[in-house]
PyMOL Python script that loads the backbone (N, CA, C, O; Angstrom):
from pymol import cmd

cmd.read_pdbstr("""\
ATOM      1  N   UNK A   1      37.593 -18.304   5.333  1.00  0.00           N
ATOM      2  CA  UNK A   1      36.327 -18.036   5.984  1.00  0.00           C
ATOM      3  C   UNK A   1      35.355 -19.168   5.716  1.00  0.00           C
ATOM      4  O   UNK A   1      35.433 -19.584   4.560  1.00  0.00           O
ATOM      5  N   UNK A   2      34.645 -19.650   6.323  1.00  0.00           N
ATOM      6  CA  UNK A   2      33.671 -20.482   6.226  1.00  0.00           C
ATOM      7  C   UNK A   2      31.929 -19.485   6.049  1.00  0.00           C
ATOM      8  O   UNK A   2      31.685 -18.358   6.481  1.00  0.00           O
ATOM      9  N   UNK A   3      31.188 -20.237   5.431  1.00  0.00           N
ATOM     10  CA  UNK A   3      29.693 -20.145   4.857  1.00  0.00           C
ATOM     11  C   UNK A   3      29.231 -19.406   6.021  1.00  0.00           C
ATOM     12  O   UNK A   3      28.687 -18.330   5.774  1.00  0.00           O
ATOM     13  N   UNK A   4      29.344 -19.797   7.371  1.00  0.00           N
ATOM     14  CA  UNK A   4      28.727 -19.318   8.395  1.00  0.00           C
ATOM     15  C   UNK A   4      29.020 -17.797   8.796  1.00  0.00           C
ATOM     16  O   UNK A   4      28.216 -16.900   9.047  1.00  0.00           O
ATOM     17  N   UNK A   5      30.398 -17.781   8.779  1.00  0.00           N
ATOM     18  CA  UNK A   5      30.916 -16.458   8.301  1.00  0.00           C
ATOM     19  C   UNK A   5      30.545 -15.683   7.608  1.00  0.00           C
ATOM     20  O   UNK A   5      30.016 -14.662   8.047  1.00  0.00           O
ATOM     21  N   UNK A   6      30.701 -15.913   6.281  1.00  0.00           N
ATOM     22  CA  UNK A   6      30.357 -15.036   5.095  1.00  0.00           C
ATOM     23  C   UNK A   6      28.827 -14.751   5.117  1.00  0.00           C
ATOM     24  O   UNK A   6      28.437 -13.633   4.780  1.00  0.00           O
ATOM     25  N   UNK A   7      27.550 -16.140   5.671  1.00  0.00           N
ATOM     26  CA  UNK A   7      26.301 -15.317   5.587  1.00  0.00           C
ATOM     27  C   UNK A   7      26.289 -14.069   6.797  1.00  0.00           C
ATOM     28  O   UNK A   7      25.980 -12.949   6.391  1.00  0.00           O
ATOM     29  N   UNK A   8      26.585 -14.213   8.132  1.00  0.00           N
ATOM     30  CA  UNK A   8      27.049 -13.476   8.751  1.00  0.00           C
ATOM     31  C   UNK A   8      27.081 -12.284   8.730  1.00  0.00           C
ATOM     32  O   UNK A   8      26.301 -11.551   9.336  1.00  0.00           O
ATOM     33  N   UNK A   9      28.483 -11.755   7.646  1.00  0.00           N
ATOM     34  CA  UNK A   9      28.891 -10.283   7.401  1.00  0.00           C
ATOM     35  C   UNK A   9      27.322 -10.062   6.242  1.00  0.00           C
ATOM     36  O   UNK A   9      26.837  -8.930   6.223  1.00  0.00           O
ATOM     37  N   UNK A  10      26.686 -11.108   5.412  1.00  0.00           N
ATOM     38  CA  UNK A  10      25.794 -10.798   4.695  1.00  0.00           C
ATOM     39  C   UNK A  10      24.455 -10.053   5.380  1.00  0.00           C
ATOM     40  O   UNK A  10      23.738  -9.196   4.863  1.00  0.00           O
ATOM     41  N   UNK A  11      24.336 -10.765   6.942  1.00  0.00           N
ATOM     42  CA  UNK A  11      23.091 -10.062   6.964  1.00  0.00           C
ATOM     43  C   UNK A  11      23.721  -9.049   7.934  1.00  0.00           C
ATOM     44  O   UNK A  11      22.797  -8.270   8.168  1.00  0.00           O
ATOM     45  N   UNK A  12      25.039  -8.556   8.774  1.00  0.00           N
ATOM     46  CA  UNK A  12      24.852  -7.560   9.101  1.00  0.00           C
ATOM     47  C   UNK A  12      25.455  -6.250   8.065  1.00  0.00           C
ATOM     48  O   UNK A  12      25.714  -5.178   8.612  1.00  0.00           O
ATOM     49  N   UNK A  13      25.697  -6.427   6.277  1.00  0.00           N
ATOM     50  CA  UNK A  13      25.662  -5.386   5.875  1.00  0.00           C
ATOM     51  C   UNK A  13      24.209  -4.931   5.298  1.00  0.00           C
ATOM     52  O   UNK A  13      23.833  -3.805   4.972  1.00  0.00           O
ATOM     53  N   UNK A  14      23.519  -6.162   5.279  1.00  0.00           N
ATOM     54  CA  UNK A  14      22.118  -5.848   5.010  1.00  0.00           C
ATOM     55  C   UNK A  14      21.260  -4.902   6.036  1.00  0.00           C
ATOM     56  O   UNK A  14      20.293  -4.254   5.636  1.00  0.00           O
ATOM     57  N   UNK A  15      21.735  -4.882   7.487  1.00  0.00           N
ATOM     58  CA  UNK A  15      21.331  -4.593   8.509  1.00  0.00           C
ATOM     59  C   UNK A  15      21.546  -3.224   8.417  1.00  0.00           C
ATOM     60  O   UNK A  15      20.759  -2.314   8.675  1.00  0.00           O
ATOM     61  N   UNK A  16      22.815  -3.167   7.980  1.00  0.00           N
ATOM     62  CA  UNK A  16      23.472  -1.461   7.911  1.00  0.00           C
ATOM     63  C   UNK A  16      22.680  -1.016   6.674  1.00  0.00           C
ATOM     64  O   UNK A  16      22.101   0.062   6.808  1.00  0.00           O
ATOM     65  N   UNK A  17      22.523  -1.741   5.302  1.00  0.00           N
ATOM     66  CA  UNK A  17      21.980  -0.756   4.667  1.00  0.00           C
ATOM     67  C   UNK A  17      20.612  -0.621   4.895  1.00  0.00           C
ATOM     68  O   UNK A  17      19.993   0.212   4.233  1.00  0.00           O
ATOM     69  N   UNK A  18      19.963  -1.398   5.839  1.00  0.00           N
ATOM     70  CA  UNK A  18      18.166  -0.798   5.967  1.00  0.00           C
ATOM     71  C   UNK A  18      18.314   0.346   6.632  1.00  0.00           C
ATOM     72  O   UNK A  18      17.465   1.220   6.458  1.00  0.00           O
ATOM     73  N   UNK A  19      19.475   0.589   7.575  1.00  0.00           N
ATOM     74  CA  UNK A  19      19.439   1.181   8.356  1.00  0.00           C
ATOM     75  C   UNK A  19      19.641   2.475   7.946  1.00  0.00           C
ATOM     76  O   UNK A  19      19.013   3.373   8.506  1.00  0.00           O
ATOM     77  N   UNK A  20      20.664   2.798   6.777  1.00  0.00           N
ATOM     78  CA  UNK A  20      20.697   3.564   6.405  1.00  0.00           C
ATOM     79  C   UNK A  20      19.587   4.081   5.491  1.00  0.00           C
ATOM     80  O   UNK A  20      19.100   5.153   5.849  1.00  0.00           O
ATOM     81  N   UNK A  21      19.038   3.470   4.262  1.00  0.00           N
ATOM     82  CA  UNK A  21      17.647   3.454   4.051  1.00  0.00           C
ATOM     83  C   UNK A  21      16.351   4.199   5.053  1.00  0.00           C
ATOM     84  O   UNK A  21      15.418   4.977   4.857  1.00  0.00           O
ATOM     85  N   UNK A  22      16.671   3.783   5.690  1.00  0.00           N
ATOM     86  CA  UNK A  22      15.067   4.411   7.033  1.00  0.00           C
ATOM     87  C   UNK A  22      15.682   5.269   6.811  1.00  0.00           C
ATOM     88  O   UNK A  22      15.286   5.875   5.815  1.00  0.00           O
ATOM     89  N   UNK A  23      17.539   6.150   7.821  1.00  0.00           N
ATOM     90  CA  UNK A  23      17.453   7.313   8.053  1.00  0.00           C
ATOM     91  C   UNK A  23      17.353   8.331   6.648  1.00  0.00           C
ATOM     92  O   UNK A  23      16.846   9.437   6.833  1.00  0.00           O
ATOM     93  N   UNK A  24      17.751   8.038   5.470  1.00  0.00           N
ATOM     94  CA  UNK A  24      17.391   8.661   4.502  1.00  0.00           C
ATOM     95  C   UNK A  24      15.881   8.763   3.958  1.00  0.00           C
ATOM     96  O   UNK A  24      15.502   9.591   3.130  1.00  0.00           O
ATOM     97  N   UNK A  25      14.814   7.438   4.777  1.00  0.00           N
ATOM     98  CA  UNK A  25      13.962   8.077   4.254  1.00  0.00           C
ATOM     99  C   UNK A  25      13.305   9.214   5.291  1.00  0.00           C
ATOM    100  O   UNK A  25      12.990  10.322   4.858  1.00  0.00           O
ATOM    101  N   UNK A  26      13.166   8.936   6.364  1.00  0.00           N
ATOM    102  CA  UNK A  26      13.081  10.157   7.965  1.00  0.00           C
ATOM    103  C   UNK A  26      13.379  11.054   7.502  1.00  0.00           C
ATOM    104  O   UNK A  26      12.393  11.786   7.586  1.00  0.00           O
ATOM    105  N   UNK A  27      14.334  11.690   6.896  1.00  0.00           N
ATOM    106  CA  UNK A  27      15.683  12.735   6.559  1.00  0.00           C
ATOM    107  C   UNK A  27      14.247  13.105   5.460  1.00  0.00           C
ATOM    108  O   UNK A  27      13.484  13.909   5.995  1.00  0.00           O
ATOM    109  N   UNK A  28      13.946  12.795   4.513  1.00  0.00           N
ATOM    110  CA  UNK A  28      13.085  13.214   3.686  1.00  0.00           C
ATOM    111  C   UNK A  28      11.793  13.230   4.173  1.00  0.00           C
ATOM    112  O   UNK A  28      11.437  14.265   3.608  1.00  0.00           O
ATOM    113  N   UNK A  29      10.847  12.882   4.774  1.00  0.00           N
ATOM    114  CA  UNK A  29       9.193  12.955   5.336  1.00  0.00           C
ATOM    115  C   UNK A  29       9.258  14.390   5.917  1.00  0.00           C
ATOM    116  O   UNK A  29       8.910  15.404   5.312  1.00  0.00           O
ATOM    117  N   UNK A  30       9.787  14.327   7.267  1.00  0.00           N
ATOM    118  CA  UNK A  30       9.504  15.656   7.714  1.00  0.00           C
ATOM    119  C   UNK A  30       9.402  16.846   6.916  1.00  0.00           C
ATOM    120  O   UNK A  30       8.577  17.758   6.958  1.00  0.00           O
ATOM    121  N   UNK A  31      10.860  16.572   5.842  1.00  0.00           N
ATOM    122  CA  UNK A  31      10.811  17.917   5.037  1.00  0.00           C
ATOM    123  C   UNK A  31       9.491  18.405   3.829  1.00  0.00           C
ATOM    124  O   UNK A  31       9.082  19.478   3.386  1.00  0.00           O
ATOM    125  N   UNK A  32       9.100  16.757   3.606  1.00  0.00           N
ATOM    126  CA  UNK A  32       7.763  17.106   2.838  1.00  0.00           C
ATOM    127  C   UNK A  32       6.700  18.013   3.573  1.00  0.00           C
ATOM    128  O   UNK A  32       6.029  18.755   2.855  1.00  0.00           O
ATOM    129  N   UNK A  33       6.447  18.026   5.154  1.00  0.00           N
ATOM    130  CA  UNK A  33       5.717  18.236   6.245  1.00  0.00           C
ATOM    131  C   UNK A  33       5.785  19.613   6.123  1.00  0.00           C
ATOM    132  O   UNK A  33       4.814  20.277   5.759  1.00  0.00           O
ATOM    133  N   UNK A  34       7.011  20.156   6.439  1.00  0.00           N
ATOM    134  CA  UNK A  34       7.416  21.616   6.504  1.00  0.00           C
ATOM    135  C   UNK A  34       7.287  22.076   5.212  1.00  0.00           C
ATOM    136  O   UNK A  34       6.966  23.261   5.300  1.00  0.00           O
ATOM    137  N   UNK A  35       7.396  21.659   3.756  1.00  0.00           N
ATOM    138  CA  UNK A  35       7.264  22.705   2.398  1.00  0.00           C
ATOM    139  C   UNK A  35       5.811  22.917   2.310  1.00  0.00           C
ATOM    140  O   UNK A  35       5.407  23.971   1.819  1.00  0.00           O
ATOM    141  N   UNK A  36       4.708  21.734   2.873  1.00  0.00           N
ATOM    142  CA  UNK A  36       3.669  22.032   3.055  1.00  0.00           C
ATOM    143  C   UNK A  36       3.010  22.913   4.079  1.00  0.00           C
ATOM    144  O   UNK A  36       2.132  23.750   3.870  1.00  0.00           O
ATOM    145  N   UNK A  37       3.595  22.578   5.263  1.00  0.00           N
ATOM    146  CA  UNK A  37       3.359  24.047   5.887  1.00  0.00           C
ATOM    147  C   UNK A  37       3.638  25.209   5.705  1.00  0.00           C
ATOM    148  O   UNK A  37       2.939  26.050   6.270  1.00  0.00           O
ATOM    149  N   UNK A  38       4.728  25.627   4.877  1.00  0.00           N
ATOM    150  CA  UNK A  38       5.283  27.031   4.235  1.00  0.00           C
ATOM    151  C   UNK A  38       4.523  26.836   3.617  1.00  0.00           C
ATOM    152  O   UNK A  38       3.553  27.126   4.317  1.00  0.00           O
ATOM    153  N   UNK A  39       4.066  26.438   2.470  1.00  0.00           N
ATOM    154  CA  UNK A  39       3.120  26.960   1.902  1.00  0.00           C
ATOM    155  C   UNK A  39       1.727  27.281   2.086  1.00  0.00           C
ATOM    156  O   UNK A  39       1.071  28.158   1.524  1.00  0.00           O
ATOM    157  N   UNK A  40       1.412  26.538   2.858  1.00  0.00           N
ATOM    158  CA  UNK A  40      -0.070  27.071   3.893  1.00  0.00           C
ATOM    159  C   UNK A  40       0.177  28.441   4.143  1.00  0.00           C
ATOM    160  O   UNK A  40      -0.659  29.201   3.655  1.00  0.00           O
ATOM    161  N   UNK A  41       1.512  29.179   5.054  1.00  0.00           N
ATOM    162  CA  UNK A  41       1.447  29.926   5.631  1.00  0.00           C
ATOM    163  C   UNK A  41       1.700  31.001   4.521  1.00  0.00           C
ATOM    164  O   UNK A  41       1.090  32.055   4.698  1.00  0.00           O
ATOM    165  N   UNK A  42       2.326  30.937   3.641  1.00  0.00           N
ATOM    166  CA  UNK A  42       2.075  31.879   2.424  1.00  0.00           C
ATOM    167  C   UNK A  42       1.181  32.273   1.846  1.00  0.00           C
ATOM    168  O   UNK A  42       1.191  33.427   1.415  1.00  0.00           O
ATOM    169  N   UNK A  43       0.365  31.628   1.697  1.00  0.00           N
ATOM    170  CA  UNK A  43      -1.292  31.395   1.323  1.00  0.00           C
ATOM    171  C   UNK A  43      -1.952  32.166   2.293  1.00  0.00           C
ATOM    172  O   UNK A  43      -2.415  33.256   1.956  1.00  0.00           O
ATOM    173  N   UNK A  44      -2.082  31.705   3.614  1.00  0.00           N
ATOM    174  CA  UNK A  44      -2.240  32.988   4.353  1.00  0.00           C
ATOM    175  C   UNK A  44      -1.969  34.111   4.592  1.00  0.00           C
ATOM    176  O   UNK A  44      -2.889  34.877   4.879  1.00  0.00           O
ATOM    177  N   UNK A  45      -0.689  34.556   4.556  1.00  0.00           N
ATOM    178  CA  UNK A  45      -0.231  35.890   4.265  1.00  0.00           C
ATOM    179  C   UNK A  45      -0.380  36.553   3.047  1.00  0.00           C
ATOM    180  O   UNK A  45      -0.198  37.770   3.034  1.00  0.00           O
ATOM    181  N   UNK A  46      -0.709  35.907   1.921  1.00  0.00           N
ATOM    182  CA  UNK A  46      -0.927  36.652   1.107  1.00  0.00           C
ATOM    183  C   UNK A  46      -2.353  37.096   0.615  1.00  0.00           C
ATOM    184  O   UNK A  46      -2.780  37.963  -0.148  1.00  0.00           O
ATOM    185  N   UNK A  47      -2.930  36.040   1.452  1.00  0.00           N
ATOM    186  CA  UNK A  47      -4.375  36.795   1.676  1.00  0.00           C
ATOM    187  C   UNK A  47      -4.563  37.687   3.090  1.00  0.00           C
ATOM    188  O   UNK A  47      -5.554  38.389   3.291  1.00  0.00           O
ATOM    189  N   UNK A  48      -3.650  37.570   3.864  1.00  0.00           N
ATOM    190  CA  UNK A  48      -3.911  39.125   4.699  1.00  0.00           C
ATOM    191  C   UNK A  48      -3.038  40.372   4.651  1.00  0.00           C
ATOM    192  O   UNK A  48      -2.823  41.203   5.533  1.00  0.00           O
ATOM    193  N   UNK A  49      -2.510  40.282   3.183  1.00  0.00           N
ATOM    194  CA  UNK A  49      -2.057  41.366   2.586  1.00  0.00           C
ATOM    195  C   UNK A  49      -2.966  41.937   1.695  1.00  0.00           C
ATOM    196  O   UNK A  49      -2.795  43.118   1.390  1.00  0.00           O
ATOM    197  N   UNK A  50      -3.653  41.480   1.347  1.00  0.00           N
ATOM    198  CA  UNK A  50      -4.273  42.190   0.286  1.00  0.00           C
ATOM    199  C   UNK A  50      -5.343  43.272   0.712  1.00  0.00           C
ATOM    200  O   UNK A  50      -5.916  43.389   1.795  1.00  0.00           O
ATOM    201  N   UNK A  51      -5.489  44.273  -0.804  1.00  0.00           N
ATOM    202  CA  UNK A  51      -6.027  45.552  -0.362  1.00  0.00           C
ATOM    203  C   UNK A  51      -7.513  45.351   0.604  1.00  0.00           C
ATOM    204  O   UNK A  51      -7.813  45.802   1.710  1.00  0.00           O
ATOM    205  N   UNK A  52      -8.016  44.757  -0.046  1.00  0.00           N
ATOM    206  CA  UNK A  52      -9.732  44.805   0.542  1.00  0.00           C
ATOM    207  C   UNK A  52      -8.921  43.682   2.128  1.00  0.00           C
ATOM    208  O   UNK A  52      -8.080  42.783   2.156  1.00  0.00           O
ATOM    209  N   UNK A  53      -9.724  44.365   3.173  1.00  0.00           N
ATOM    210  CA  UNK A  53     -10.407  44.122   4.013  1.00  0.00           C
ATOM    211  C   UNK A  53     -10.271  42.542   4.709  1.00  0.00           C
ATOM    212  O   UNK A  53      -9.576  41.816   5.419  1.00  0.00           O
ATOM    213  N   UNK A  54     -11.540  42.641   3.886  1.00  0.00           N
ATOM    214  CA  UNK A  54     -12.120  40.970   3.628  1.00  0.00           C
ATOM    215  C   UNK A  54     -12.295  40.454   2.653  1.00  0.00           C
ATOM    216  O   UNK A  54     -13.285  40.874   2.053  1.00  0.00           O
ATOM    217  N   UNK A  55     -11.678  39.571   2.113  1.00  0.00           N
ATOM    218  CA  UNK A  55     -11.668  38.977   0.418  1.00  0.00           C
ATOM    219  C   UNK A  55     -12.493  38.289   0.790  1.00  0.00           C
ATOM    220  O   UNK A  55     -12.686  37.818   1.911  1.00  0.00           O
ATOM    221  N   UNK A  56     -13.279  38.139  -0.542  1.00  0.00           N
ATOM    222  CA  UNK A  56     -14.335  36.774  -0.976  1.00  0.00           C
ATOM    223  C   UNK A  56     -13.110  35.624  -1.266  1.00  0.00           C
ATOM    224  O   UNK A  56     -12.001  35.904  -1.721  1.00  0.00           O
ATOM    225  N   UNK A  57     -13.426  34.713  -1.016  1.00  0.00           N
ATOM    226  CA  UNK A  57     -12.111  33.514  -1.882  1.00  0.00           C
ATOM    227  C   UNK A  57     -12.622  33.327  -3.110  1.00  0.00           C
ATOM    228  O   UNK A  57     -13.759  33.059  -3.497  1.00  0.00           O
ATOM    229  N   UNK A  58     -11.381  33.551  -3.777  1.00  0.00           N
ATOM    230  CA  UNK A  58     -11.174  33.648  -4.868  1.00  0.00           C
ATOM    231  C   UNK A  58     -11.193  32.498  -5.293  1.00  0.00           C
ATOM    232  O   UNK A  58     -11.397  31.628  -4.447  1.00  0.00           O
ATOM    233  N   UNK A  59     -10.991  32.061  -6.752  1.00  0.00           N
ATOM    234  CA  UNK A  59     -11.500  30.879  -7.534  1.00  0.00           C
ATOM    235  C   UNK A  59      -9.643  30.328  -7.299  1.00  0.00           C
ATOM    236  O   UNK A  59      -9.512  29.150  -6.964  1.00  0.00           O
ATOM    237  N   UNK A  60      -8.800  30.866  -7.412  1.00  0.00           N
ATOM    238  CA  UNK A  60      -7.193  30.511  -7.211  1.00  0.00           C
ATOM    239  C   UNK A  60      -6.905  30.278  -5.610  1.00  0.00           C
ATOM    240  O   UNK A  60      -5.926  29.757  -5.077  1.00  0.00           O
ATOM    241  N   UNK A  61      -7.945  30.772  -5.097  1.00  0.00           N
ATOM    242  CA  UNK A  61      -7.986  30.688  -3.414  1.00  0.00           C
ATOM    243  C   UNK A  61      -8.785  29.218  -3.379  1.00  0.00           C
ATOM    244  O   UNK A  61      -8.174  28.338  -2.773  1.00  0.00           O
ATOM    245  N   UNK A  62      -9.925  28.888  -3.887  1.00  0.00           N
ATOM    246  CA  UNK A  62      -9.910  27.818  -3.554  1.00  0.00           C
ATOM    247  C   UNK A  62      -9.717  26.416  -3.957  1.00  0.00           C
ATOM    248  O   UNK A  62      -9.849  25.305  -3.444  1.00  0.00           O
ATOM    249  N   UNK A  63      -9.215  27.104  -5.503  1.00  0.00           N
ATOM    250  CA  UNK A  63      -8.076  25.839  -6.369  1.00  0.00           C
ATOM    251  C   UNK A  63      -6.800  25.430  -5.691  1.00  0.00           C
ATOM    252  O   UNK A  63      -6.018  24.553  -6.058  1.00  0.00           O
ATOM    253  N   UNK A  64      -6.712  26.300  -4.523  1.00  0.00           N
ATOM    254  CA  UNK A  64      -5.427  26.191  -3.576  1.00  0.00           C
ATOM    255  C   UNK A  64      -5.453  25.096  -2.339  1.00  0.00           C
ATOM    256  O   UNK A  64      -4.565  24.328  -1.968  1.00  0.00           O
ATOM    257  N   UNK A  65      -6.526  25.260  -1.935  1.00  0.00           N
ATOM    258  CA  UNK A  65      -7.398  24.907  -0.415  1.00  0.00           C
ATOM    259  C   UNK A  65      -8.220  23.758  -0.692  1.00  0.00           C
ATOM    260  O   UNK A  65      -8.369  22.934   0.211  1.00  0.00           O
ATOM    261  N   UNK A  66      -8.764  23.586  -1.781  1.00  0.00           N
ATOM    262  CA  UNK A  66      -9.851  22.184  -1.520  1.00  0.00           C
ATOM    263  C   UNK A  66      -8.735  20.833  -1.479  1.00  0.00           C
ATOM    264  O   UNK A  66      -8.745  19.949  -0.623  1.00  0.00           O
ATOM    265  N   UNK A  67      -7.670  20.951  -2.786  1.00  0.00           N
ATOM    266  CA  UNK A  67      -7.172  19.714  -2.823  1.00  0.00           C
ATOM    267  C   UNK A  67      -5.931  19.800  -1.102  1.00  0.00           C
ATOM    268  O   UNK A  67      -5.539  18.719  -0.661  1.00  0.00           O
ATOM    269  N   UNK A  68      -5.669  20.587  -0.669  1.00  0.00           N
ATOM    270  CA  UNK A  68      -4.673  20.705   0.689  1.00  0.00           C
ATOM    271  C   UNK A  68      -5.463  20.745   2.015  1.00  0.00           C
ATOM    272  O   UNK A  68      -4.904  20.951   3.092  1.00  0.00           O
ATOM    273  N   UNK A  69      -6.970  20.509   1.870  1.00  0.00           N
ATOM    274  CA  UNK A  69      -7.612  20.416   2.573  1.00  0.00           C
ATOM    275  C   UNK A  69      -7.915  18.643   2.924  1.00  0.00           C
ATOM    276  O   UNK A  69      -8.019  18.026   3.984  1.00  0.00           O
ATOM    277  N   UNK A  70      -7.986  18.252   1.562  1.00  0.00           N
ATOM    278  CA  UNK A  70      -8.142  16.981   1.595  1.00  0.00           C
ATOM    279  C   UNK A  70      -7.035  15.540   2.081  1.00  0.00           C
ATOM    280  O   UNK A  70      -7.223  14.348   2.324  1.00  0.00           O
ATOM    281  N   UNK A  71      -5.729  16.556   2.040  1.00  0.00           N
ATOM    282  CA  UNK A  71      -4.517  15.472   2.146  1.00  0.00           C
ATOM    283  C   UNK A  71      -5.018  15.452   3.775  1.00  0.00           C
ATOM    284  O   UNK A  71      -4.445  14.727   4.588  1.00  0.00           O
TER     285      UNK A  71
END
""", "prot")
cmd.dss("prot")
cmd.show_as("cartoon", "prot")
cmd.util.cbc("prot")
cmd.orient("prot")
């Protein structure tokens, strides 16, 4: 094989591993997206389960909400 060759196969396995890289990182973002939305929606349901009515927010209600408000 000659130099020209060998850089060659160098940058298209480099090519393959970015490639693979991105889809593993894609593969992971969304899912950060969705554990944060489950948990929003838990948060909500478990404040429209509760006995009273209409809750005041609670001090754990809004130790929950200010910092998930801010992302």
């Amino acid at each position: 094989m000659t130099s020209t060759a060998n850089g060659a196969t160098v940058v298209v396995m480099f090519a393959i591993l970015v490639a693979v890289f991105g889809a593993l990182l894609s593969a992971v973002q969304p899912r950060a997206s969705l554990v944060t939305e489950n948990l929003v929606l838990r948060q909500q349901l478990a404040t429209l389960r509760r006995a009273t009515p209409r809750p005041r927010l609670r001090p754990i209600d809004r130790a929950f909400w200010v910092p998930l408000s801010r992302v």
